[in-house]
C-alpha positions as CSV (number, residue, x, y, z in Angstrom):
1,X,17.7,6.9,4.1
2,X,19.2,6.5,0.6
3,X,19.6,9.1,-1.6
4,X,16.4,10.3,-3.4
5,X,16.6,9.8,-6.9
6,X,12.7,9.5,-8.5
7,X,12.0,7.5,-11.5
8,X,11.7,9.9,-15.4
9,X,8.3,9.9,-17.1
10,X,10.3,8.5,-20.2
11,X,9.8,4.8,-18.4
12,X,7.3,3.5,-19.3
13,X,6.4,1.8,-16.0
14,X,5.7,5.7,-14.9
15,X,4.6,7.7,-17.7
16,X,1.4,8.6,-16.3
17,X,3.1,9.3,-12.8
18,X,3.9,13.1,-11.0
19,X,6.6,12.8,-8.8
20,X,7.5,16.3,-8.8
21,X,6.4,17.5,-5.5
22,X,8.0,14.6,-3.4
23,X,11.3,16.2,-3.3
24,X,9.7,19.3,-2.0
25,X,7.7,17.7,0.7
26,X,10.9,15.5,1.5
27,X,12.4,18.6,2.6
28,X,9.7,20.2,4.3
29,X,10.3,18.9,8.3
30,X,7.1,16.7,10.0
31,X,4.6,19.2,12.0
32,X,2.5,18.4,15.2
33,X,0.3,14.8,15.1
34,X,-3.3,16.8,15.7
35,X,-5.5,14.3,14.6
36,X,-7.3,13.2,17.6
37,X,-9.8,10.6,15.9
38,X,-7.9,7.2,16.2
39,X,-9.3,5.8,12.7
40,X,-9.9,2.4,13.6
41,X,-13.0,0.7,12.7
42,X,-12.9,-1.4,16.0
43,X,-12.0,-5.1,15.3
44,X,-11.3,-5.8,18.9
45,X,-7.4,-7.4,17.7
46,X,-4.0,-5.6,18.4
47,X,-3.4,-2.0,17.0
48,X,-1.0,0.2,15.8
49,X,-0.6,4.0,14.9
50,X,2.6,5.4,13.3
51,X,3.6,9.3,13.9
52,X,5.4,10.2,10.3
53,X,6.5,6.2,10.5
54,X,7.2,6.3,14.3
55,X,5.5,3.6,16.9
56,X,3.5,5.5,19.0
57,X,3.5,3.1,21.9
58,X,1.0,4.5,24.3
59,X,-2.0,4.4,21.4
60,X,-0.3,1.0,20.3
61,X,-1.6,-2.6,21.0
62,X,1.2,-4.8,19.1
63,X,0.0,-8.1,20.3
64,X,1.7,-10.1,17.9
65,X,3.2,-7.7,15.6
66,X,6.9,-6.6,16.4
67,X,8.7,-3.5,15.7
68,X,12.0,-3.3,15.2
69,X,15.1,-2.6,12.3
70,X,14.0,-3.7,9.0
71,X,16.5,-4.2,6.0
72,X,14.4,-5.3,3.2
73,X,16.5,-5.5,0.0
74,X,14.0,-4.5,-3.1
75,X,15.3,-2.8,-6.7
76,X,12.3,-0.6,-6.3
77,X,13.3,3.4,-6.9
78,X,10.2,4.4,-4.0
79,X,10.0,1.2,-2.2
80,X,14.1,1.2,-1.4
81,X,13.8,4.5,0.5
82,X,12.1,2.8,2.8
83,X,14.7,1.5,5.6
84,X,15.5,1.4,9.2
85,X,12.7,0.3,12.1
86,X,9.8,-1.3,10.5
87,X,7.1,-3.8,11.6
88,X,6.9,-7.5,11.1
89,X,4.4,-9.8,11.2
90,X,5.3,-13.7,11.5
91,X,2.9,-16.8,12.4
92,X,4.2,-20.2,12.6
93,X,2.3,-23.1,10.8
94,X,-1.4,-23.4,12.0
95,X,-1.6,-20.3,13.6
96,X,-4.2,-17.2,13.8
97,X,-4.1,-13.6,14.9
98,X,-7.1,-11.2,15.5
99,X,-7.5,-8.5,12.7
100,X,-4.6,-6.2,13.1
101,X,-5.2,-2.4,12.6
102,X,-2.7,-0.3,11.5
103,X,-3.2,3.8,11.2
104,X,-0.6,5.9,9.6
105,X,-0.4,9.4,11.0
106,X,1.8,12.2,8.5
107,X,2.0,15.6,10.4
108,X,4.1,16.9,7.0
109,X,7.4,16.4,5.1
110,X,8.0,12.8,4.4
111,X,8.2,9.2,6.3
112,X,9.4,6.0,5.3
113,X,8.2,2.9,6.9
114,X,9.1,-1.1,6.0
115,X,7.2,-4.0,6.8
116,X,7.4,-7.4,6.5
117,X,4.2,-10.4,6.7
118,X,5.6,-14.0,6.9
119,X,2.8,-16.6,7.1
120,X,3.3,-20.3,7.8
121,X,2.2,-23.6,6.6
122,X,-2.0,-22.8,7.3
123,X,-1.7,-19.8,8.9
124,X,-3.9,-16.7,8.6
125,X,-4.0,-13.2,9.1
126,X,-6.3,-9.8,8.6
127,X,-4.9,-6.6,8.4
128,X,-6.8,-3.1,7.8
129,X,-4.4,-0.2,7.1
130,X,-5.5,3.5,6.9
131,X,-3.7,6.7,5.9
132,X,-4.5,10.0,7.4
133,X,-3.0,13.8,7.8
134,X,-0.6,15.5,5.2
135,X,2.7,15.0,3.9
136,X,4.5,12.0,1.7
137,X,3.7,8.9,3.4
138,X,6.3,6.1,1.6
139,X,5.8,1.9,2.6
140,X,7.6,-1.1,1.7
141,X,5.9,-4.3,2.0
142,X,7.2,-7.8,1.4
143,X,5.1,-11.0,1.7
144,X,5.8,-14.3,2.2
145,X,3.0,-17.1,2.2
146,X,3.8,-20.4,2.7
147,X,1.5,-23.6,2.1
148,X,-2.0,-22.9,2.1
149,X,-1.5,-19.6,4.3
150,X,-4.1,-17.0,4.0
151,X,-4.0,-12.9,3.8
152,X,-6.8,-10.6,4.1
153,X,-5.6,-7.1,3.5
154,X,-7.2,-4.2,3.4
155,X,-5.7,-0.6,2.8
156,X,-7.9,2.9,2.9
157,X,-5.8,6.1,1.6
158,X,-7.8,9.3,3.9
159,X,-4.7,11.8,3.5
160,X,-6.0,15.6,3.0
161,X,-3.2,16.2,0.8
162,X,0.6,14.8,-0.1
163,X,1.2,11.6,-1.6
164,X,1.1,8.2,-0.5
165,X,3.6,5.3,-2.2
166,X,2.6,1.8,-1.6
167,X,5.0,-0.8,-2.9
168,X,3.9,-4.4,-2.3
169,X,5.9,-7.5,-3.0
170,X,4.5,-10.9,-2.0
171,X,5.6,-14.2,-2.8
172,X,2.6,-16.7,-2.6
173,X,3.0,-20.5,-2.0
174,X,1.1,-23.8,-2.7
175,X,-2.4,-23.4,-2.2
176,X,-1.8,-20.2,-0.1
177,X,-4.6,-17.1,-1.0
178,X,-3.1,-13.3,-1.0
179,X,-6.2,-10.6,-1.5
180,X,-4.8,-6.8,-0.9
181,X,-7.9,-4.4,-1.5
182,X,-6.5,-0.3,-1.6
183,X,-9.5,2.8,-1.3
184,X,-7.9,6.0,-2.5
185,X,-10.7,8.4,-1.4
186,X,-8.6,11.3,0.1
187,X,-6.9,14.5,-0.9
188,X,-3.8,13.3,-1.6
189,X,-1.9,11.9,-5.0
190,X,-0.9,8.5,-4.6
191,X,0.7,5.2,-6.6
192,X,0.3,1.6,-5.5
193,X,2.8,-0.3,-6.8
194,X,2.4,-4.4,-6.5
195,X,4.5,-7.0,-7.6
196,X,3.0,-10.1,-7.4
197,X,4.5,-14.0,-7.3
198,X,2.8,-16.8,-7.5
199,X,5.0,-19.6,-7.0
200,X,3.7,-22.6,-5.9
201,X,0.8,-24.6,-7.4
202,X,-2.9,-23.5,-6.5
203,X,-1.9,-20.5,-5.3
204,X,-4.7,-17.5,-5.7
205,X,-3.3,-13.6,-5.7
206,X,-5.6,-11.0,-5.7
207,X,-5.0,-6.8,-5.7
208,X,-7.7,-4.3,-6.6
209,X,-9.6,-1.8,-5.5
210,X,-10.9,2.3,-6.2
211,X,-9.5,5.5,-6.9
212,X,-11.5,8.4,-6.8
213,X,-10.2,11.4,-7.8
214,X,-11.4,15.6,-8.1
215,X,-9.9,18.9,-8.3
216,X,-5.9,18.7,-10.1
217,X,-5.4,15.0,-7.6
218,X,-3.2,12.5,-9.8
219,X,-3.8,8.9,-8.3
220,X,-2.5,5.7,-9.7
221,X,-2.2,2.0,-9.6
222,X,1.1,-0.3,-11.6
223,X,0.3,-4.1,-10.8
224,X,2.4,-7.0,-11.9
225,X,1.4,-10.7,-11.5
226,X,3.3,-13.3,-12.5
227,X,2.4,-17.1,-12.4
228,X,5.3,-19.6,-12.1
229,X,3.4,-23.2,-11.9
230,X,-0.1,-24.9,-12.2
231,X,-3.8,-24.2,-11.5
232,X,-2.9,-20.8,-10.3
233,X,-5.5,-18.1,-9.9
234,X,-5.7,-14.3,-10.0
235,X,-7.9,-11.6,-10.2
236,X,-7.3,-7.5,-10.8
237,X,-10.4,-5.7,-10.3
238,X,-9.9,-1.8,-10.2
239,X,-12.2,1.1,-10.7
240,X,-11.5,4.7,-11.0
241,X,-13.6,7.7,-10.9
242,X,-12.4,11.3,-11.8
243,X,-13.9,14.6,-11.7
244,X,-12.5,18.4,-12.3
245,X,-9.1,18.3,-14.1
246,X,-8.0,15.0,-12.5
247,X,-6.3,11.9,-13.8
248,X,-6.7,8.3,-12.2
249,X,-4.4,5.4,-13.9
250,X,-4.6,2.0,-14.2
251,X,-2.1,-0.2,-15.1
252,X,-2.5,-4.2,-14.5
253,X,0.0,-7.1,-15.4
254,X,-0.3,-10.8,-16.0
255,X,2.5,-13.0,-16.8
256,X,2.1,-16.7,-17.3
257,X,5.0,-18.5,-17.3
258,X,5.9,-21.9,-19.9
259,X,5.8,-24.3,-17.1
260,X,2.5,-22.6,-15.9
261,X,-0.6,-24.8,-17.0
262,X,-4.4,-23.9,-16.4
263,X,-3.7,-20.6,-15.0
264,X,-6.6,-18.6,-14.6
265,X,-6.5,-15.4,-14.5
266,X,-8.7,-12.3,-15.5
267,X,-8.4,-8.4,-14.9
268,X,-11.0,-6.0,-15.2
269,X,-10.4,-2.1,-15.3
270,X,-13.3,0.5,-15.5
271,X,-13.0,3.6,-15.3
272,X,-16.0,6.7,-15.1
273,X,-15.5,10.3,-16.0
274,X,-17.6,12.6,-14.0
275,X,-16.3,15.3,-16.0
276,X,-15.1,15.5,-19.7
277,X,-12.2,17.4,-18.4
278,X,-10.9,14.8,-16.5
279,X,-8.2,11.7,-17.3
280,X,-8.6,7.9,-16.6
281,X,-5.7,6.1,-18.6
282,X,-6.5,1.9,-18.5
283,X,-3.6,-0.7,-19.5
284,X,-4.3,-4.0,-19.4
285,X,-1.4,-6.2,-20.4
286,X,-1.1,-10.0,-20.5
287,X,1.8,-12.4,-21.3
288,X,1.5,-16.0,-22.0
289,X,3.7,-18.8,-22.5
290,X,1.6,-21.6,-21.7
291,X,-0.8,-23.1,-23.9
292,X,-3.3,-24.3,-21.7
293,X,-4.8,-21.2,-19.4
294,X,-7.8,-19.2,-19.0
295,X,-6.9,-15.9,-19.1
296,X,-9.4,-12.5,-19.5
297,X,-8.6,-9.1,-19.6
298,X,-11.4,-6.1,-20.0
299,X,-11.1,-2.1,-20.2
300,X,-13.3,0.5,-20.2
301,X,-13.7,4.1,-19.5
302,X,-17.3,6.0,-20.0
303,X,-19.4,7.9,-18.1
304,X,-22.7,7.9,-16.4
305,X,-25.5,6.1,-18.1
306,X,-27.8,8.6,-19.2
307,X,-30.8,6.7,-19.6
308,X,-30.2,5.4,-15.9
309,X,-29.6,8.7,-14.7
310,X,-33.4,9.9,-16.5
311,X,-35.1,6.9,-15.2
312,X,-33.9,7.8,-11.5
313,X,-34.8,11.4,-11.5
314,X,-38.1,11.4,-13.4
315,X,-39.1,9.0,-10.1
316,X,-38.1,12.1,-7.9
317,X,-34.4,11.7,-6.6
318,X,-32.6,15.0,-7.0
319,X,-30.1,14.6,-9.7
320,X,-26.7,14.7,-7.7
321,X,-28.1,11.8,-5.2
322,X,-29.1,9.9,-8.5
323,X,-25.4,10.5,-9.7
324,X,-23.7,9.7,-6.3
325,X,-26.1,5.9,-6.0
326,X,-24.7,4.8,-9.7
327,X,-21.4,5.8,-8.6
328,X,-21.8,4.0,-5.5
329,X,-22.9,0.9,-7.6
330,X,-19.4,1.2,-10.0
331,X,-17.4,1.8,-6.9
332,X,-18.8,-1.2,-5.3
333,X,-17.7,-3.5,-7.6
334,X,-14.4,-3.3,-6.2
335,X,-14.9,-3.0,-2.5
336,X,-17.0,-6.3,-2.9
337,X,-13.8,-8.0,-2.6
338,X,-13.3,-7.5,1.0
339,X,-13.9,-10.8,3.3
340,X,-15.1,-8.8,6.7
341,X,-18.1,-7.4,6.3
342,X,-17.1,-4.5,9.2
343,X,-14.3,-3.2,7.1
344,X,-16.0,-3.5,3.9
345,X,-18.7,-1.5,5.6
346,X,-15.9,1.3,6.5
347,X,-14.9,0.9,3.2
348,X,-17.8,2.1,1.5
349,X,-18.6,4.5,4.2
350,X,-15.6,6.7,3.0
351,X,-16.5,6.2,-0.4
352,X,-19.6,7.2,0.1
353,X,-18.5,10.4,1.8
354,X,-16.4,11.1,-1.0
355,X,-19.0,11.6,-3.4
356,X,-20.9,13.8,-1.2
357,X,-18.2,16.0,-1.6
358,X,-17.5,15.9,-5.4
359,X,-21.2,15.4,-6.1
């Protein structure tokens, strides 16, 4: 591992970020893996649990997926602490795996895991990730899709406490489709990080998702999309909620470059304050060059409609339920996204728990 040197709040690509406690938890050594619930939601493909970024081959089911030493080069000050044994995916043109689960078990102090998704010429793959225990939790993705090669992910952040940082880099073909859908609904700080390449022409790249936040929590998202050729498309769709005295943090990039024509693009960041002592910072951004594109951007932060929450309660439902089904709604603009219906359904089952805790 590479010598930890975090990233100053004077940047502005982490203003709103609170490193702090990583170098603390980096020193702290891993504890005992207790957690006796597997996590998966049971999509009958292969499956996978890391131990504080270890294999843990008798709960594993690889199938296709290989472990074994990754060195993925990245300029990334989180992402490029992330080296040694890793997983890979590959699939040759035309070919299919069964969604691939993947649970990440942190017993304490820190891990660091790479991985890397290649996708051929038609090929397709689903893969659910999900995030449990205590400790710093640190991933390096990179993603390569070729011609008209598809990727379902889907990521769910359930740490009690620590931090999770998600760095994503994906380089997306001709006519190949990318959608990568993160839940933060745990006790933990966290920052996904996405950049986002859309080379070839046709090609669709998608990242969103929900942070929900409560108590002192500091969660955030930095995304940055850039189109490099014609009839591109790409969506951000994020929500955040916050409650107590914490911050959730959007920030969402589009870049079109001059050669770029009839990109569409659109981002939409929303954010709800459950409490007026609580932070949601929104930044859209969007940078054009081409003259002949489609691109939306919308921001808003507010909080509960009052008149909605009336019309609910005068018709008997108890005021927090009221508030917890048109938080629901928000959230479940975002969770929408998700192609299988089972993992969207997990999805919004851990939302859903959330809020009967901070409601």
């Amino acid at each position: 591992m590479t010598t930890l040197t975090l990233p100053s709040r004077r940047e502005e690509a982490w203003r709103w970020s609170k490193l702090d406690a990583l170098r603390a938890l980096a020193d702290q050594p891993h504890g005992t893996a207790l957690i006796a619930d597997d996590h998966f939601i049971g999509l009958g493909g292969p499956r996978l649990v890391f131990v504080d970024g270890v294999l843990d081959a008798d709960r594993s089911t690889p199938g296709r997926v290989r472990v074994e030493p990754l060195d993925l080069a990245t300029d990334h000050p989180l992402g490029k602490q992330a080296t040694g044994p890793g997983w890979r995916l590959t699939l040759d043109t035309d070919q299919a795996t069964d969604p691939i689960e993947i649970v990440h078990i942190a017993t304490g102090g820190a891990n660091h895991l790479p991985a890397r998704i290649t996708l051929g010429e038609d090929a397709a793959a689903t893969i659910v990730e999900t995030y449990v225990g205590a400790g710093w939790s640190n991933r390096l993705t990179q993603i390569t899709l070729a011609r008209s090669a598809r990727l379902m992910r889907s990521v769910r952040m359930l740490q009690s406490s620590g931090f999770i940082s998600h760095r994503d880099e994906a380089q997306v073909g001709e006519g190949a489709s990318l959608v990568s859908i993160f839940l933060g609904a745990g006790g933990m700080d966290c920052r996904v990080d996405g950049a986002l390449h859309c080379t070839g022409a046709a090609a669709y790249a998608e990242m969103g998702g929900a942070l929900l936040t409560q108590g002192e929590q500091n969660q955030e998202a930095a995304v940055s999309l850039r189109h490099d050729a014609l009839d591109g498309q790409s969506h951000q769709t994020w929500r955040a909620v916050a409650k107590d005295r914490s911050t959730a943090s959007l920030a969402a990039r589009v870049e079109v470059a001059r050669g770029a024509q009839k990109t569409d693009g659109e981002q939409s960041l929303r954010g709800l304050l459950l409490d007026r002592t609580s932070t949601i910072n929104l930044k859209p951004e969007l940078e054009i060059f081409a003259d002949d594109v489609k691109c939306a951007h919308g921001a808003t932060v507010g909080e509960l409609d009052r008149t909605a929450l009336f019309y609910l309660t005068s018709r008997g439902i108890a005021p927090a339920r009221a508030k917890a089904l048109l938080t629901r709604a928000f959230v479940a603009d975002a969770l929408s996204r998700i192609g299988t219906e089972a993992v969207r359904d997990a999805f919004t089952a851990d939302a859903d728990r959330w809020l009967e805790r901070a409601l």
